[in-house]
C-alpha positions in Angstrom: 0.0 0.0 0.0 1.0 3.4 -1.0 -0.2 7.1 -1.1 0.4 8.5 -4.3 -1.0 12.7 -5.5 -2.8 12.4 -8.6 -3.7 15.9 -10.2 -6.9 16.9 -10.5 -8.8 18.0 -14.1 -9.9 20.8 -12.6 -9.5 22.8 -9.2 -13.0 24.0 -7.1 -12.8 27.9 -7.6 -15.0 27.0 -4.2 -12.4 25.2 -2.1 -9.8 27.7 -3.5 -11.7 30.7 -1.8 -12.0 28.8 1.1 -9.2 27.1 1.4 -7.1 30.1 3.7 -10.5 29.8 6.0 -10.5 26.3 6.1 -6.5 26.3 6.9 -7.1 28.6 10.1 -10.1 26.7 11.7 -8.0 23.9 11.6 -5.0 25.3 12.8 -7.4 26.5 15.6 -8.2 23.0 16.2 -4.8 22.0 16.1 -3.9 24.7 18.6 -6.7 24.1 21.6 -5.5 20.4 21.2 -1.5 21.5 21.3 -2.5 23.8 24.6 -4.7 21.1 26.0 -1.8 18.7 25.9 0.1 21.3 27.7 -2.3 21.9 30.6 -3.6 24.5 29.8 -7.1 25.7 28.7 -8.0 25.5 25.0 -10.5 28.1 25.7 -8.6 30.7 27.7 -5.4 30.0 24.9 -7.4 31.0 22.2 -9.6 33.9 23.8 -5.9 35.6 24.6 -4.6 35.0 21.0 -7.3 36.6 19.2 -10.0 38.5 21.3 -8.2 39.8 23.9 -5.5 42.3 21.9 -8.8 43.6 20.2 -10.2 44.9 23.0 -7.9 48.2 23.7 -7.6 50.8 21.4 -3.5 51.1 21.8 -3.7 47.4 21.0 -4.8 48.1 17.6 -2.1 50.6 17.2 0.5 47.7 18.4 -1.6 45.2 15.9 -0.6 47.9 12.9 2.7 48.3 14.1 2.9 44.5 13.7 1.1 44.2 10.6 3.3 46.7 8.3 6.6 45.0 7.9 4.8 41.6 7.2 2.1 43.2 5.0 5.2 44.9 2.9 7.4 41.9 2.9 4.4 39.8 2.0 3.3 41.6 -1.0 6.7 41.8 -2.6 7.1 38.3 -2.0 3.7 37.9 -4.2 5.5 39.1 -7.1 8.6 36.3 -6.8 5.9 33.1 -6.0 3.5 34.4 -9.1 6.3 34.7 -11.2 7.9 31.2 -10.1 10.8 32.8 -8.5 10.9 31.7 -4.7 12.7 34.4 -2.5 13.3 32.9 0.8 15.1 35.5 2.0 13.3 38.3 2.7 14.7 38.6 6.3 18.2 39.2 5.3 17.2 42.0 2.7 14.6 43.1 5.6 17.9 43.5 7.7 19.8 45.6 5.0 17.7 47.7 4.1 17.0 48.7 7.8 21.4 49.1 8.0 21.6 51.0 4.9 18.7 53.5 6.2 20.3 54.3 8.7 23.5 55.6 7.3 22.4 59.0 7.7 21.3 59.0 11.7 24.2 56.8 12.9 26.7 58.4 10.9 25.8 62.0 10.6 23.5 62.7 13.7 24.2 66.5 13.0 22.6 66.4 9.7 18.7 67.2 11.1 16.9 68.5 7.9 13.2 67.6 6.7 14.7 65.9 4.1 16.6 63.1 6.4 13.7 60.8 6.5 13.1 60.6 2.8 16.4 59.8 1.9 16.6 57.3 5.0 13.4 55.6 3.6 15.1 55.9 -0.2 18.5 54.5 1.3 16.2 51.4 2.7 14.5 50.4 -0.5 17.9 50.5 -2.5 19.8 48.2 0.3 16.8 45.8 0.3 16.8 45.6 -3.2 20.4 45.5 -4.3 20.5 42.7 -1.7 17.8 41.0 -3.5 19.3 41.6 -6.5 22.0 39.0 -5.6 20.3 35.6 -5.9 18.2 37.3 -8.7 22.1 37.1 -10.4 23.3 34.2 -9.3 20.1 32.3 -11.0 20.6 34.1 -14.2 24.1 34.2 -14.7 25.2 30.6 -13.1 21.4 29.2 -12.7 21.9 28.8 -9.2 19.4 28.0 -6.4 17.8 30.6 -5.3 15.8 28.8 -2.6 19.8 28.1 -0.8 21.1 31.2 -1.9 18.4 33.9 -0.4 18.0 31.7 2.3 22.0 31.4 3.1 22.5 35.6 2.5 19.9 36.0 5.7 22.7 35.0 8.1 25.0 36.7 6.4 22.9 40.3 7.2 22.3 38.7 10.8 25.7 38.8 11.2 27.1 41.8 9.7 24.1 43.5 11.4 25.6 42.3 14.3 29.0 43.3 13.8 28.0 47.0 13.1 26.4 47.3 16.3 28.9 45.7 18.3 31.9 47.3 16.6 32.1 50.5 14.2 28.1 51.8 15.0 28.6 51.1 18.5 27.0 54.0 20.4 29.9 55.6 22.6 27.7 57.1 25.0 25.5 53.4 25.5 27.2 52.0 28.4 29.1 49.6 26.1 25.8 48.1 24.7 25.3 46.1 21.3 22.9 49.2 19.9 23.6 52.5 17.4 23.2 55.8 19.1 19.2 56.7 19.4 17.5 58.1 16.0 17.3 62.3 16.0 14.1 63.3 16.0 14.1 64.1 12.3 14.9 60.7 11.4 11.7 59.2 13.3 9.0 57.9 11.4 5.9 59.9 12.6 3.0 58.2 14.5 -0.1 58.3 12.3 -2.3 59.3 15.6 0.2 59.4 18.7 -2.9 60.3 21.1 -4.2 57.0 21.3 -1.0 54.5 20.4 2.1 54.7 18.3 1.2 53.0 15.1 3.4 55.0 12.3 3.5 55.7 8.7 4.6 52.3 8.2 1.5 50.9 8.4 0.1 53.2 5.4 3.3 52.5 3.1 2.3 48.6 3.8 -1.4 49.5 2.3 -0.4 51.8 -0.4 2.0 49.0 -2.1 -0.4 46.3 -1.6 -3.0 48.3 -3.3 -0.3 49.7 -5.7 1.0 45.9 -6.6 -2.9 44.6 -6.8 -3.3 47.2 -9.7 -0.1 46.3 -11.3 -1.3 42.8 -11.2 -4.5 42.9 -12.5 -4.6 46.2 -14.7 -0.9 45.8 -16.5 1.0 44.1 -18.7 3.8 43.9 -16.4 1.1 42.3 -14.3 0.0 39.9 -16.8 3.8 39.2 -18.0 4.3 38.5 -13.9 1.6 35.6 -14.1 2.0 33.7 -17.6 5.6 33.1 -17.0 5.0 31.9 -13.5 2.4 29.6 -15.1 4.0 28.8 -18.2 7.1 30.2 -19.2 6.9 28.5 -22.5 4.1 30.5 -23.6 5.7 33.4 -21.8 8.5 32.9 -24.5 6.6 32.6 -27.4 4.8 35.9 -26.3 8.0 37.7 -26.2 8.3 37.9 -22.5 12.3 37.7 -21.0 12.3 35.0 -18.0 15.4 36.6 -16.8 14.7 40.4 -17.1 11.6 38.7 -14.8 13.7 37.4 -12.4 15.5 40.7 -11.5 12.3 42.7 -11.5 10.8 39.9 -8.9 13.8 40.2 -7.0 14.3 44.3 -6.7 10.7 44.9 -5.8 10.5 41.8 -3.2 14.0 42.9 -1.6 12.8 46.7 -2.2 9.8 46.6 0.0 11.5 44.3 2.4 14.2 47.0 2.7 11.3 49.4 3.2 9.6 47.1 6.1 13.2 47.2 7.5 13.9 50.7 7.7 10.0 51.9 8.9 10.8 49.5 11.6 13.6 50.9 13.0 13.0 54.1 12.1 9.4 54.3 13.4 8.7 51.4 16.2 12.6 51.2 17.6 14.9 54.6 16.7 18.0 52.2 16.8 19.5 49.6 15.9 20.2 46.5 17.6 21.6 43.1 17.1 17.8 41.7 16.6 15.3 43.9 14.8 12.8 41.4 13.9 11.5 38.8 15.3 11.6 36.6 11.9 9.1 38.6 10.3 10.7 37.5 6.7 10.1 34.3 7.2 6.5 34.8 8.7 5.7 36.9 5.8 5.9 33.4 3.4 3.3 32.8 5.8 0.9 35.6 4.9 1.4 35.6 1.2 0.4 32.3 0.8 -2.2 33.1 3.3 -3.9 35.5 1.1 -3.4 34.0 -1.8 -0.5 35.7 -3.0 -3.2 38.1 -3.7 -2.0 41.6 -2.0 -5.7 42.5 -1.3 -6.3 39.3 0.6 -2.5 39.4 1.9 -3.4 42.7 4.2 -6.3 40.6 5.9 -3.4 38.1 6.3 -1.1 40.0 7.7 -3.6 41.3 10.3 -4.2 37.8 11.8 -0.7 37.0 11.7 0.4 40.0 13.6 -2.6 39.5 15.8 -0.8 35.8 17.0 2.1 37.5 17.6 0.1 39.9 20.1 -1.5 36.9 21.4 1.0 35.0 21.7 3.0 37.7 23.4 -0.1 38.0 26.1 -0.5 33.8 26.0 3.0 34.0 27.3 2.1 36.5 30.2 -1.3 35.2 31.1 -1.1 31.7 31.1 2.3 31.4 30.8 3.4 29.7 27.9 6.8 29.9 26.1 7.7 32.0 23.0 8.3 28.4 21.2 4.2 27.8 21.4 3.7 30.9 19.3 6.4 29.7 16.5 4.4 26.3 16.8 1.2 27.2 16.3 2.7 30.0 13.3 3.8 26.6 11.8 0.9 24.8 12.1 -1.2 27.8 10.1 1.4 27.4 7.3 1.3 23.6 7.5 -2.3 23.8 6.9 -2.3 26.6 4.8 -0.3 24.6 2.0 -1.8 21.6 2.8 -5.2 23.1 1.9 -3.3 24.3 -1.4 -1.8 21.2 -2.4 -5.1 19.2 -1.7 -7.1 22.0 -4.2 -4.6 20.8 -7.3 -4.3 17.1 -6.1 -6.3 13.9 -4.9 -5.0 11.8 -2.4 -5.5 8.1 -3.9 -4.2 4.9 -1.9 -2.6 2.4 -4.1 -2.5 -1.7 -3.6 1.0 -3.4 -3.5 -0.1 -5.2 -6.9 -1.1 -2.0 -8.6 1.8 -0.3 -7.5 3.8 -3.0 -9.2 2.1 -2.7 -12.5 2.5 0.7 -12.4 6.0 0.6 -11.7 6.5 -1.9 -14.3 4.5 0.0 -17.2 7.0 3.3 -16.3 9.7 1.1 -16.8 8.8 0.1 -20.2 
């Protein structure tokens, strides 16, 4: 007996609207039975992970401080999985962008001009995306990897982000701590409504380019180039379309807007630098795109409940006293499900007999 996939004639446009749905009630029933099996109450878990950071209005100022960087990475990465090019490493180009930004405040703190933040923001976007730009060459030039190389050129910002702050960006005045001398106040990105919460302008850039790329997709030819040669780039040849001019573009604008998440981040919810400046939003921004359906309409909804289990997980962890590694677990399980719902939309499951298995084996190898 064996499982084998079999592909399906055609996929449910039903299922495929449902599927994300589907993927989160059962990661909900996956979760009350993970928290069950660790004493604790299914119930009270789930009411702290998503009821209780709606119910304060500086919680939802903490929910959109959460929700920008993995709305912007997300919707870059959109472009890259649509056009068949798989970025993995958003959170290294997350992390340059947010060190190249920041060139201005850390290394010329007497430079306080209106015009600071632009050029920080500017500064962000190019580091992201020239760092992109590397596996984007890599696969064109040498047809490398760009799963292993994205992926490997994260620890390589990690570290060099680490460096900087423990070496030549050291603050002099910090009491010998890993951290960059604290942003001026002309390189802060301003709180959208600082009354009520400190939710910054991050969270707007995160919906203008999701409603900028969802145009682009849908109202373009760059848009319609993006999707027929991540569906067929055969036909994307015969129409005239260049695979590899399509892997750079991918690449700048994912790396770009990860570069911008980077820099609103630091420049808006932290004013410094620090050895860690995300807590892995790059890779939990796979999550959301895929979430949404690579959509960048649907991946702002995403990013919302995303970012609200990392404010539930962070008062999980307070309340009832669970560790950080629950909230990584039950991220996991969402994008466990999520592309489990996916694969089951384009395949059938069908359970093969050790006889028919042999006759099929045997008719392949004629």
């Amino acid at each position: 007996m064996r499982i084998e996939l079999v592909k399906r004639p055609e996929r449910s446009k039903l299922f495929a609207a449902l599927s994300p749905f589907i993927a989160l009630g059962l990661t909900l029933i996956a979760g009350a039975i993970m928290f069950s099996l660790l004493g604790k109450s299914p119930v009270e878990a789930l009411y702290y992970y998503f009821i209780d950071p709606l119910r304060e209005v500086w919680s939802l100022h903490e929910l959109a401080v959460k929700a920008a960087p993995l709305i912007l990475i997300a919707v870059g990465l959109s472009i890259c999985y649509l056009s068949n090019n798989w970025n993995i490493g958003a959170e290294g180009q997350f992390i340059i962008g947010a060190i190249t930004g920041s060139i201005l405040p850390v290394m010329f703190p007497d430079f306080q001009s209106w015009i600071v933040l632009p050029l920080m923001l500017l500064m962000g976007v190019a580091g992201g995306a020239a760092y992109g730009a590397i596996p984007a060459y890599l696969k064109v030039r040498f047809n490398t990897n760009e799963i292993l190389t994205s992926l490997m050129l994260v620890y390589v910002a990690q570290l060099f982000l680490d460096w900087m702050v423990r070496g030549p960006w050291r603050n002099p005045a910090g009491m010998n701590f890993p951290e960059t001398r604290t942003f001026s106040p002309s390189a802060v990105l301003p709180e959208i409504w600082s009354a009520s919460g400190r939710a910054n302008w991050g969270f707007v850039f995160a919906i203008v380019a999701a409603v900028a790329l969802w145009f682009m997709l849908s109202r373009t030819l760059r848009g319609f180039e993006v999707q027929v040669l991540g569906q067929s780039p055969r036909a994307g040849k015969f129409a005239g379309f260049s695979q590899s001019r399509m892997v750079f573009f991918a690449f700048l604008v994912s790396g770009g807007l990860a570069g911008l998440a980077g820099i609103s981040e630091v420049s808006g919810a932290i004013g410094q630098l620090r050895p860690t400046i995300s807590p892995g939003y790059g890779f939990a921004a796979i999550i959301v795109a895929f979430l949404g359906r690579l959509n960048p309409l649907g991946i702002i909804a995403a990013g919302l409940v995303l970012a609200l289990s990392y404010l539930g997980g962070e008062a999980a962890q307070i309340s009832i006293g669970v560790s950080d590694k629950v909230v990584r677990a039950f991220q996991g399980m969402l994008l466990f499900f999520v592309l489990a719902c996916d694969t089951l939309i384009l395949y059938r499951i069908r359970f093969v007999g050790a006889s028919a298995a042999k006759t099929v084996e045997a008719r392949q190898n004629v």
